[in-house]
Structure formats: structure tokens, C-alpha cells
N, C-alpha and C positions, 0 to 999 in steps of 0.2 A: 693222608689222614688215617688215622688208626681205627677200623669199624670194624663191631662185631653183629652179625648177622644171627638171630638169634629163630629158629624155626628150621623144618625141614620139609616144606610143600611147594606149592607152586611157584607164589613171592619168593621166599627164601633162598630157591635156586636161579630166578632170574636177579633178582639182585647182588648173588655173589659170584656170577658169573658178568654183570656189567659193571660191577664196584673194580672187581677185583683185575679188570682190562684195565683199569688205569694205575702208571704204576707210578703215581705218586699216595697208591691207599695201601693199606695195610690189611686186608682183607683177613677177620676168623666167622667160622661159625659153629653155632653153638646149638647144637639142639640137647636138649631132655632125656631123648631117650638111644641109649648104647647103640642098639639092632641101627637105629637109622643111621650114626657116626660113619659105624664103622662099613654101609650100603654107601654112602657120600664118599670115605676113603676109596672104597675100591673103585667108584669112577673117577676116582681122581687119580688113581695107576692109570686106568684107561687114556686117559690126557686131556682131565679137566673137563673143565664143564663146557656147554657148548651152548649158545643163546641162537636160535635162528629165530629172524622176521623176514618182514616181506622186503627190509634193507639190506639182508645177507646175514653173515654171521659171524660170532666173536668167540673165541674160545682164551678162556681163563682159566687162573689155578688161583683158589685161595692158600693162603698159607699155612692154614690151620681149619680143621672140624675134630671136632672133639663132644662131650658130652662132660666134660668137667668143665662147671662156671670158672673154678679157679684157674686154668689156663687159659681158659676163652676172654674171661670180660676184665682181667686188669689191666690199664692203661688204658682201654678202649675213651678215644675222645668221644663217638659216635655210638649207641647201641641202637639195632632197630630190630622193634617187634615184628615180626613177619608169617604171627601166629594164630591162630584161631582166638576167639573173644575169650574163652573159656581157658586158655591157657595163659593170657596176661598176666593174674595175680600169682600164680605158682610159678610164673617161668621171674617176676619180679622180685619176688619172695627169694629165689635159688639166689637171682644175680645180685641182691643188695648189698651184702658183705664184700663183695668184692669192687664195688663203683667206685670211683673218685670224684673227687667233689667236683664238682662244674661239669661232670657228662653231660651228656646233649641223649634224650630217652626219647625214641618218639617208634611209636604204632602204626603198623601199615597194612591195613588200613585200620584208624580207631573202634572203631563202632562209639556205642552210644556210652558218654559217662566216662570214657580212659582215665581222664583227669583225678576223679573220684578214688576208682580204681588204685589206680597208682600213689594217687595220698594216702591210702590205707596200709597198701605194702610197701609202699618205704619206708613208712613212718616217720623219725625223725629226719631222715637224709631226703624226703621231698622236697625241703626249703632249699636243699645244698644242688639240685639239677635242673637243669633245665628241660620241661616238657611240650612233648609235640606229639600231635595226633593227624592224621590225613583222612579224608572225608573217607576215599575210596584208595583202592589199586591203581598206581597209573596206566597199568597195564590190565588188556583180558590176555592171560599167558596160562601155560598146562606142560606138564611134566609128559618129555615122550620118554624118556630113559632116567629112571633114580639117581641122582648122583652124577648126571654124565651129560642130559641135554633136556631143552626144556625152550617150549615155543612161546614167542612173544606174537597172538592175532593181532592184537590194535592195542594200540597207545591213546588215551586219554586226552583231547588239546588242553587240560587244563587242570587240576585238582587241589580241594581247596586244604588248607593244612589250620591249627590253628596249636598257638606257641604261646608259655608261662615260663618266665614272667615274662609281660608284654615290653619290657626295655628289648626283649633277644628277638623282636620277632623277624625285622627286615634281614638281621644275620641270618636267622634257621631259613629262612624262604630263600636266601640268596643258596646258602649252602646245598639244602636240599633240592632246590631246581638245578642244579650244574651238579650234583653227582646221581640225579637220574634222566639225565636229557629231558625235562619235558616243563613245559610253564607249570608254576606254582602260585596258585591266589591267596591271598591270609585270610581266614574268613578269622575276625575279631574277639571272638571266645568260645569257646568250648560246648555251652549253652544250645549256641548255632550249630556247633559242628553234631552235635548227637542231634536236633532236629534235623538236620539236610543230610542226614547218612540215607543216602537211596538203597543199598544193599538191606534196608530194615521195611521198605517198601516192596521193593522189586521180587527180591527171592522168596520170600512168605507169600505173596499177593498169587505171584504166577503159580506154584506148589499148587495154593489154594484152586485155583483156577483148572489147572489140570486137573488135580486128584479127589476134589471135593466130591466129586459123587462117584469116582473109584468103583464099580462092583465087585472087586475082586480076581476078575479073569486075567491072565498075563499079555500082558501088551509081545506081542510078535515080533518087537525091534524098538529099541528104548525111542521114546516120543523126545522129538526138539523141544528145546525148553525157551528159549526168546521167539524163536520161529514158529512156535507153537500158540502165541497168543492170540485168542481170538477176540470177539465183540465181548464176551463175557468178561472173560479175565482183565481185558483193557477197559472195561468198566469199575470194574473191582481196582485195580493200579488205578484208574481217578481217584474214585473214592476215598483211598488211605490218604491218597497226595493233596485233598483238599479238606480233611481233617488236618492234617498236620498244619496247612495253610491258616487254617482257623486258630490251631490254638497260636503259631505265629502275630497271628493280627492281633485276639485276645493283649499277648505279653505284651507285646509293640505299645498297643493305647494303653495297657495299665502301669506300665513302666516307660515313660520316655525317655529316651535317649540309649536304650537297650538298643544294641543293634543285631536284628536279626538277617539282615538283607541280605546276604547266601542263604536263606532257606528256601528256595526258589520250588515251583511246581516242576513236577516230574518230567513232565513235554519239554520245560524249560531247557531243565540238567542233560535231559538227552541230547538236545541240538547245541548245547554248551560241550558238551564231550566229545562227540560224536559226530560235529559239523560235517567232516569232509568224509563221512563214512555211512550215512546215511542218505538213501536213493529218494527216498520218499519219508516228505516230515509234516506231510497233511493231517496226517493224526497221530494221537497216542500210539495206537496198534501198528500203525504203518511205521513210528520210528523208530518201532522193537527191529520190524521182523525185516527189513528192509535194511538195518545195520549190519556190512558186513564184517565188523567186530564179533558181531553173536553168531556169524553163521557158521550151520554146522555143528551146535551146542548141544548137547543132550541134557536132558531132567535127568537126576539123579537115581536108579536104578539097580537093581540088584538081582541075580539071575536066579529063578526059580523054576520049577516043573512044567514045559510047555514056554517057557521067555521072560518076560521079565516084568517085577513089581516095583512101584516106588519107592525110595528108600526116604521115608519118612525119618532116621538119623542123620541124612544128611545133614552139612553146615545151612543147608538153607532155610531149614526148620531149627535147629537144634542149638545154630551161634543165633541165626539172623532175627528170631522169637524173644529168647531171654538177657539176650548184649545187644538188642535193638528195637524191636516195635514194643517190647513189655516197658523200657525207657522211658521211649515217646508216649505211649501210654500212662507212667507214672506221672511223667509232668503233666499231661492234661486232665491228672485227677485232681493232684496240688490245685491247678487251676479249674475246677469246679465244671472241665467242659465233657459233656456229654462226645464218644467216638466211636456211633456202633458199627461201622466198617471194621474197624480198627478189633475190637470187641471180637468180630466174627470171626476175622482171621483167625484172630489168638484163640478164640475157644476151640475151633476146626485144627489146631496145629497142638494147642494143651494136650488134645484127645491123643492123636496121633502121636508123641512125643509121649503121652503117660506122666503130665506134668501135670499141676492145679497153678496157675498166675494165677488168674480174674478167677474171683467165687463172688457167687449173687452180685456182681457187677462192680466191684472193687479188685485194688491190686492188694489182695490180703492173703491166697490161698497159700497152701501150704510149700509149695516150691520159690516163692518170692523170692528167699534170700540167694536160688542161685542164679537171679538174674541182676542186671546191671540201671533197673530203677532206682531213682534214687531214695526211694522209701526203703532201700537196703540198707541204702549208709544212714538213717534217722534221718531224713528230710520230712516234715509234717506238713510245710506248709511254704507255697510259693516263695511266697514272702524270703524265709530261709536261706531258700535255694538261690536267687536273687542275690540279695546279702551277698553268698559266696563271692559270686562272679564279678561283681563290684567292687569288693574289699581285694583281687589281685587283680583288677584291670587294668 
């Protein structure tokens, strides 16, 4: 199969280091920007890329990294996003001239809204591809060497994908489960897949939790970030995860036959992912810190005078705020439901970030449009947005 791997971070290099092991694919990747091309070429003198788990290790050579869409993405039967939320529409925007009709486009992981997204920047050629988005990462994986090798902790038992138009779906779920080794679920539309994104609960909620009352002084050694959850913060992770549950039920009784049934609560998705990796799943708290997927994880950081502060630009503020809980947030305004958890994050993380979402309790302020609600693309009203998702189901 002909894939181009379009990114240059963690995903990006475990995937074209296990695409590219199989050699019936065609393996390119493509990132944006030069500096990082040409840091990926030189580990690929080095001899390729190198994937270690706790199953041993694969060492691959893509055939191609480059930083020109025009040798990267023609022919590509397959493209995969394997980018920051925030890079989706500029890195679609670069590849559209080059796509062929009936590509297979899909985001790894989605976040909230890809669908939308991606209607906007292809514009006319969105009717001509086939779209896919994936809840989460199959993997928790991290770059030890740029360009050269990159650890796979834990595999996922399961991740839910969701595929337009719905005639392609059983093909992309067959495809895409057998070129990343791991089960693949369909969740049924798009709708569902931006509510049940956890990465829009999970890494704002915890940030929240750690840093919300920050004094300022530098931490002596950067603090664990899943291992770090205490009673508080695992209070806060309920909380978002059963707002979201609400406005779930909300759409469910006002639209029947919507189907939202992978929008599951958070304790759920954890013991659905994370079965065989998880020592203790007596509670919320216990099936953070007790996974040892997360173990070992540090909160995001950045070295200052005397150790270290939080790095409040992380992606875990910065994608997982405005291509994900400011989403979830739009739709439960559409739907008229009050979410002050939801609310708190975001104002605590606005602050930090130097961003305005929510003004006087609406999604109106001035930074809206760089986030991925659907009150970005003119959605007014439920009702609307519904509509969509029924007229290609």
C-alpha cells in the first residue's frame, strides 16, 4: 500500500517505522517543516528508524521524508495525520493539490470536529475522499532519538475510529486494524468520536489539578503527570466525564436513533484500553496511577532558575483546550446545557494560555475561531449540526 505519513513527533515516527517494516507498503513522510526533514534524513543514514517495546524491536527505512507535499503525497492511496490538532488545516490545505480522488485521509488521533475541519480545507475535493479520524493514539509511545528511534510503553486493547462515507467503513476498520497491529472499533459518526475524545478530558483536567494553585516556586524534579493524580484531580476527571455523559443523554432522548454508545465514562475507556495494564481499577484514581502504560510520565515542564515550571504551552493545554474540551463545550451550548466543570477548566487553562474561549459564560470570546467548536464553522443551533451528521450517515 502506498502511505504517507504526514508529521514529525512521536506518532509520526512510530508509525513509519511499523508501516514501513512491512514490505508490501510504500512508506513517505512528510513533514512541514525543512529543519525537521532533513534531522529524519540523517537518522535514516544512521539505519532507520528503530521502534522498541516491551515485544523487542523493528528497524525500518521509509523511502522517502521530504518537506515537499509534491513528492511526498502523489499517489499516496493512504495519508495519515499524525499531527498536532492545530496543524490539521495547514498541513490539508498544503496536501490538497496533490490528493487523488478516492484517498483514504484519516487523523491520528482526531480530536474534536476533524470532519468539519477537513470539509473546510479541501473544499471541493472532500466529496472525492474518504475520511477517518481515530479517537486516541493506539499507542503511549515517545521519541528517544529524532529521526532514529522512538519507544512504544503500551498499546491500546482497542481504539475507536469513525469513517465517511459510511458505505467505506468495515473496509477502513479492516485496513487500518491490520496495518497497526491493534483492534479497531467503529464508533458510528464523527458527532460521537469528538464527544468520547478522552485526551480533551484527561490532559486539561490533570494540568488543572496539578497547577491550579501553582505558587510559582520551581518544582526540584518535574512532577509525574498520570501518577500524580490525587483525590482532587480524580474528582475534577469525574466531573468533566459526567458532564459530557449529560449532554450524551440530553442528544440520545432529543434525537432518537442518534447513536452515541462509544461515548462512554472515563473509568469506562480506561478499563476498555488499558484491561491488561492496569493493577488496580477500584477507582478513577487507582486506574490512572496504577497503569503501567502511564508509568514514569512526567507533566510537561520547562527548566527554569532553581528546576522546573509548568509549561502551560504544552499540547495538553494548548491542542487539548481549543481542538477539544472548547468542542465539547460548543455542542453543550447548541444544546442549552449548563457545564461548570467544564467552564473551570477552560477559564483556568484561557488564563494560562492567554486565550478568551468562554466570555460571560458563552463560547463567544475573542479567540473562538482558533478553536475547533463548531460555532467556528456557523453551526447556530443543534438542530444544524444534527442535520449534518444524518444527511452523510
Amino acid at each position: 500500500m502506498r502511505i504517507t505519513i504526514c508529521g514529525g513527533g512521536n506518532a509520526a515516527h512510530t508509525l513509519a517505522g511499523l508501516l514501513a517494516a512491512d514490505p508490501a507498503n510504500q512508506v513517505r513522510v512528510y513533514t512541514a517543516f525543512e529543519e525537521e526533514a532533513i534531522r529524519w534524513q540523517r537518522g535514516m543514514a544512521e539505519g532507520g528508524i528503530v521502534v522498541t517495546s516491551r515485544h523487542g524491536q523493528i528497524i525500518s527505512r521509509p523511502e522517502l521524508i521530504s518537506s515537499d507535499p509534491g513528492q511526498a503525497i502523489p499517489q499516496a492511496e493512504l495519508v495519515l495525520l499524525a499531527t498536532p490538532a492545530f496543524a490539521h488545516q495547514p498541513v490539508l490545505e498544503k496536501i490538497a493539490p496533490h490528493l487523488g480522488k478516492g484517498s483514504l485521509i484519516g487523523a491520528m488521533p482526531a480530536r474534536s470536529c476533524f470532519d468539519l475541519c477537513a470539509r473546510q480545507a479541501l473544499g471541493e475535493k472532500f466529496s472525492q475522499m474518504t475520511i477517518f479520524g481515530m479517537q486516541t493514539l493506539p499507542w503511549a509511545c515517545r521519541i528517544v532519538q529524532y529521526g532514529r528511534e522512538v519507544t512504544v510503553l503500551g498499546t491500546k486493547a482497542s481504539v475507536a475510529l469513525s469513517v465517511l462515507p459510511a458505505r467505506r467503513q468495515a473496509e477502513v476498520v479492516e485496513t487500518i486494524a491490520r496495518l497497526i497491529g491493534a483492534p479497531v472499533s467503529l464508533t458510528p459518526n464523527f458527532l460521537s468520536l469528538t464527544l468520547a475524545g478522552t485526551g480533551q478530558l484527561i490532559h486539561p483536567g490533570v494540568m488543572y489539578g496539578l497547577f491550579h494553585t501553582w505558587d510559582g516556586r520551581p518544582f526540584k524534579s518535574p512532577p509525574l503527570f498520570y501518577q500524580g493524580i490525587d483525590n482532587a484531580t480524580a474528582k475534577i476527571l469525574q466531573g468533566l466525564s459526567d458532564e459530557v455523559q449529560r449532554i450524551r443523554t440530553h442528544l440520545e432522548e432529543r434525537f432518537p436513533g442518534l447513536d452515541l454508545s462509544d461515548v462512554q465514562p472515563l473509568i469506562r475507556w480506561l478499563w476498555l484500553s488499558y484491561r491488561d495494564d492496569i493493577a488496580d481499577c477500584s477507582s478513577l484514581q487507582s486506574s490512572f496511577v496504577s497503569n503501567r502504560s502511564y508509568a514514569g510520565l512526567y507533566a510537561p515542564v520547562q527548566p527554569v532558575d532553581g528546576g522546573f515550571a509548568p509549561d502551560f504551552n504544552a499540547r495538553y493545554l494548548s491542542e487539548d483546550v481549543p481542538f477539544g474540551l472548547a468542542a465539547t463545550r460548543g455542542v453543550a451550548e447548541l444544546c442549552g446545557l449548563e457545564t461548570p466543570v467544564i467552564d473551570q477548566v477552560i477559564l483556568w487553562a484561557q488564563e494560562k494560555l492567554g486565550k478568551e474561549y468562554l466570555r460571560r459564560g458563552r463560547l463567544d470570546g475573542r479567540d473562538v475561531l482558533e478553536t475547533r467548536a463548531p460555532q467556528r464553522y456557523g453551526f447556530t443551533t443543534i438542530q444544524s449540526l444534527i442535520d449534518l451528521y444524518q444527511s452523510v450517515s
